[in-house]
N, C-alpha and C positions, 0 to 999 in steps of 0.2 A: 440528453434524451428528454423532449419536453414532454409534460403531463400533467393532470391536472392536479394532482395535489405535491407539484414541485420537486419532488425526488430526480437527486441527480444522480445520473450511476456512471463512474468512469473504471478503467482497465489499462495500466500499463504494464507492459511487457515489454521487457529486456532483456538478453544475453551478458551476462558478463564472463572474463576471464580472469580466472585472480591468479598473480605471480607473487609468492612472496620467497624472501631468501632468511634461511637461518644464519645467524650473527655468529653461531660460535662454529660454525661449517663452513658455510659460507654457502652453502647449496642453495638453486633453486627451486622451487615445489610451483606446478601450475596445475588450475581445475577447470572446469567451466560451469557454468552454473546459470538456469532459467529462472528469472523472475519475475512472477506474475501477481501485480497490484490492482486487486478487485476494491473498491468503494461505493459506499454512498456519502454524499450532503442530504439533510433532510432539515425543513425546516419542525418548529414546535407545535406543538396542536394550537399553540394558542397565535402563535403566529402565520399560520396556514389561514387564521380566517382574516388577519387585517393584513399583514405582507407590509411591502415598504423599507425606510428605511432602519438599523438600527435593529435587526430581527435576529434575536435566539437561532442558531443551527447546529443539530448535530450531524458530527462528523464519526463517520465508523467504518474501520478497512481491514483486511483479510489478506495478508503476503506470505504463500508459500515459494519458498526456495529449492528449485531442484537441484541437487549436485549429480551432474555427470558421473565424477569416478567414484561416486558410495552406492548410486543408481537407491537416491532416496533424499524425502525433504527436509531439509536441512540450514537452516531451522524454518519457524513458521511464526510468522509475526500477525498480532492480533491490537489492535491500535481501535481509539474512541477519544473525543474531546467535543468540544463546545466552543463555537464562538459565534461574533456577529456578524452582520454586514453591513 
């Protein structure tokens, strides 16, 4: 999404299915489960005013997990870092 003070905002979403099997059963357990990955890139105040190459960015994202058979999110993942470009 372009703007003027560079803020990127993306969203992925995806469906998964998890199958796993207990070792000492041997059974199988399946779920399904919605995941929706909100972010942004943002550069640094002090790099928003020169840009280029070699530029400070933070990175900060937001992943709630919905599980089908709990009908609740499960878990919720809160993610941040820095890097350049």
């Amino acid at each position: 999404m372009p703007n003027e003070i560079k803020w990127n905002f993306y969203n992925y979403t995806r469906y998964d299915v998890r199958d796993t099997q207990n070792l000492d059963t041997h059974e199988w357990t399946a779920y399904s489960r919605l995941r929706s990955r909100f972010g942004d890139r943002f550069p640094s105040p002090r790099a928003r005013r020169r840009g280029g190459p070699k530029t400070w960015y933070g990175l900060a994202d937001v992943e709630p997990i919905y599980r089908f058979d709990h009908d609740t999110i499960d878990p919720l993942y809160v993610r941040g870092d820095s890097a350049t470009s």
